[in-house]
C-alpha positions, 0 to 999 in steps of 0.5 A: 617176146612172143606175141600172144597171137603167134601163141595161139596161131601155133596152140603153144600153151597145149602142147608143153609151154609154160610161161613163168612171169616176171614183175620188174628190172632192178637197176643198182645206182652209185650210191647204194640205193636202186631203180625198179622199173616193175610192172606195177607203175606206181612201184616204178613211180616211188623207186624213181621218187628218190632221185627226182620226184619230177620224173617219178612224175613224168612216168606216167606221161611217158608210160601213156605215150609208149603205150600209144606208139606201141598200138601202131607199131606193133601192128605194123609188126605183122604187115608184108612190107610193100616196095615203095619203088614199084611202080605197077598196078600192085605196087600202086595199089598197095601203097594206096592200101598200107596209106588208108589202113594207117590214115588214122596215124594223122597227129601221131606221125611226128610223134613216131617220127621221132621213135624211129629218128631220134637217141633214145637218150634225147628222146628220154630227155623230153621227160626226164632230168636224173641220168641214172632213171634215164639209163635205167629205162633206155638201157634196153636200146644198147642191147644186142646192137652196137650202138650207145644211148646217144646214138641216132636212131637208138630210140627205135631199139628201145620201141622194139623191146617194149613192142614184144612185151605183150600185154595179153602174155606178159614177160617171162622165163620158158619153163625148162630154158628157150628150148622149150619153145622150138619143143612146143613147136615141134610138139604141135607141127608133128601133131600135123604131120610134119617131120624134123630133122635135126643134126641135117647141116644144109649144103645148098639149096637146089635151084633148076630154071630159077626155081627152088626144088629142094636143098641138099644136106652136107651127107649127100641126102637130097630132099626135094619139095615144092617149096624152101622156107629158110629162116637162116639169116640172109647172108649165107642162104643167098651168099652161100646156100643159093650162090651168087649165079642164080641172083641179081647183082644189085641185090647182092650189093644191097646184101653185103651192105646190110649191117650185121658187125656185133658187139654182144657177148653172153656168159652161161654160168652155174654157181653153188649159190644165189647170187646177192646184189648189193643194194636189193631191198624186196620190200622196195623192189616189190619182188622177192628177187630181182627177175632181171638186173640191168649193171649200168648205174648211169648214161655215162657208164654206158657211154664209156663202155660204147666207147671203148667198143668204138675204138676197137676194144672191149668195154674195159666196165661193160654193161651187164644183164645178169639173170637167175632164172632158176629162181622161177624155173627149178628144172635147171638146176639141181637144188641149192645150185643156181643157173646165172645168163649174163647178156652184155656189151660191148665186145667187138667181132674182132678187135684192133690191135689185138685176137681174141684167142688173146684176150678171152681170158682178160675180158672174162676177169673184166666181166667177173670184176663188174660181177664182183662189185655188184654181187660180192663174191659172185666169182667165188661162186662159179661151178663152171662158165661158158663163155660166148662171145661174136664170133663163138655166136657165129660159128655155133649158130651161123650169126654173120658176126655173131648179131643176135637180131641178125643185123642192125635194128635201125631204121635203115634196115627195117621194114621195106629195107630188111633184109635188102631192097625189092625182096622184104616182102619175105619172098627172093629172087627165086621162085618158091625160095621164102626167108622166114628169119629175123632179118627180115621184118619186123627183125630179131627177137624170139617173137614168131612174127616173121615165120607168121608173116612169111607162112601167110604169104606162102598160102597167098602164093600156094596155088602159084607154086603147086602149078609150078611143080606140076 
């Protein structure tokens, strides 16, 4: 999901990148046939043709839309976001600013108003009538969020997957896994001089008269600097690493409301086989193999998997998205040996009436038997599985409740409001402390756009801090 832009700013492609590109989703229907939703729109156009020759076309009408919302959101992607409660000369003057660079929106705003309002499945209803090509292309706004297509706001989840897609990159698998894109960061950072410590769990950070001076690691290390840049979610940098002595209280407030309860679950898979979805006709497809696949055949399964979410337990036929990327990337696996992610939803942090030491087992034979009525035999194929659900999330990686966008991408937790009010200008109460992770703007993804965002700000207040630290 990385912007070509933060590509080139970090010279990723020359030191170890390798993008390997994909062509389409496949999304198997009801009735044994399929969607594609591909790069080529007129192989997306014959695949919907099947169910609706009116929304097949539609596509093209919806297609030029989304492109033109894209264009304005997407660079909003890389804007500070302004405090509109400031009633200074600064906040005056930027308000006037961010009003003049986007005086050109004019005609669009309602528009757009509507991308950041409305369900995504009201939103598709403007364009389309068959539930299964619906589903097929709001899918995207459930994930990684507990929210159904139906629900207020959702249609902005659904911009916020097609804002990452850019289209001077492409979409793809990292040649070698996602770990491939830290590497090529290091790869270009100690290029430059810097140095990274892995295996360093940070204790806190160090704050002397309202300035970070440091952080100090869990083995007593201490490392003193002019500056903290942490990309730690917000939660447990100020909660935990800072401490709620050294902040505002009303910005703690505005903390423990920010939104972060999960539902996503993730299964890392090898099989002795590749997998074969029912339904996939390559010819059709306009790919040898599905690049992605998207198990959910209509807006009503995907309702009921929320559902069940809703009401404390986990989807009894979740929706899934399994992917084979050693199709693509050979490096994975050994030869005739597959790797298969499958992201889904929903499964909640906790459950009611119920743990998760319980029910680990029945909600991995609740997967496997989704798994199996798309992808016969899938279950028989497994080698060995890794099972990560929220709190497994939270625990490896620090993810309050697991989230994987680090919170709600909703419109209430976005841009001037993320992570909380007054402090989403990547900046904190603490002078010389920065957030650079994705709750703050413009959210989750592995998009590079927030450490973008946070490092220009940090050269604006360079000359600041080296004073400070005099």
């Amino acid at each position: 999901m990385m912007p070509k832009r933060v590509i080139d700013d970090l010279d990723l492609f020359n030191n170890g990148l390798k993008i390997l590109p994909c062509k389409g989703i496949f999304h198997p229907t009801d009735d044994g046939g399929s969607i594609v939703v591909h790069d080529d729109p007129a192989i997306t156009q014959r695949s919907f043709a099947r169910l609706s020759k009116k929304d097949a076309e539609a596509y093209a009408d919806f297609n030029a839309y989304m492109a033109d919302a894209t264009t304005v959101v997407r660079g909003m992607m890389f804007e500070t976001p302004l405090d509109p409660s400031r009633r200074d000369l600064k906040g005056i003057k930027d308000l006037a600013s961010f009003a003049w660079k986007h005086r050109k929106i004019g005609g669009k705003f309602f528009r757009l108003a509507d991308l950041f309002t409305m369900s995504s499945y009201d939103f598709l209803k403007q364009w389309f009538e068959n539930e299964s090509i619906i589903c097929a292309l709001g899918y995207q706004s459930s994930i990684g969020t507990f929210a159904s297509l139906k629900s207020p706001g959702s249609a902005y989840v659904l911009l916020h997957h097609v804002l990452a897609h850019d289209p001077d990159v492409g979409w793809g698998f990292a040649e070698g896994g996602m770990g491939a894109i830290s590497q090529a960061i290091r790869n270009m950072g100690e290029k430059h001089g810097m140095t990274v410590k892995t295996n360093a769990p940070v204790a806190r950070v160090i704050v002397n008269g309202g300035r970070a001076t440091g952080v100090a690691l869990e083995n007593g290390e201490v490392y003193e600097a002019r500056l903290v840049a942490s990309n730690a979610h917000a939660k447990p940098l100020f909660e935990k690493l800072v401490g709620a002595e050294h902040l505002p209280a009303e910005m703690m407030k505005d903390l423990k409301r920010f939104r972060t309860f999960s539902t996503a679950f993730k299964l890392n898979i090898a099989v002795d086989r590749i997998p074969q979805f029912k339904g996939f006709d390559p010819a059709a497809a306009g790919m040898d193999y599905p690049d992605f696949t998207h198990l959910a055949p209509d807006v009503d399964y995907m309702e009921r998997a929320y559902d069940d979410a809703k009401y404390g337990w986990y989807s009894q036929r979740p929706f899934l998205s399994p992917v084979v990327p050693t199709v693509h990337d050979k490096t994975l696996a050994p030869e005739g040996k597959h790797i298969v992610n499958i992201f889904g939803g929903h499964a909640p942090y906790e459950l009611k009436n119920g743990i998760w030491a319980n029910e680990r087992e029945n909600f991995t034979k609740t997967v496997m038997a989704v798994m199996d009525a798309f992808v016969p035999g899938f279950s028989s194929s497994i080698i060995d599985m890794q099972v990560l659900l929220p709190p497994d999330l939270e625990q490896i990686i620090g993810l309050p409740h697991g989230h994987i966008f680090h919170g709600e991408i909703t419109p209430d937790q976005l841009f001037f409001k993320r992570p909380v009010p007054h402090y989403a200008d990547y900046r904190s109460p603490i002078a010389g402390l920065y957030q650079c992770g994705s709750s703050s703007h413009p959210g989750g993804g592995v998009t590079g756009v927030p450490g973008t965002n946070a490092a220009r700000e940090i050269l604006r207040d360079w000359p600041k801090l080296k004073k400070l630290a005099a």
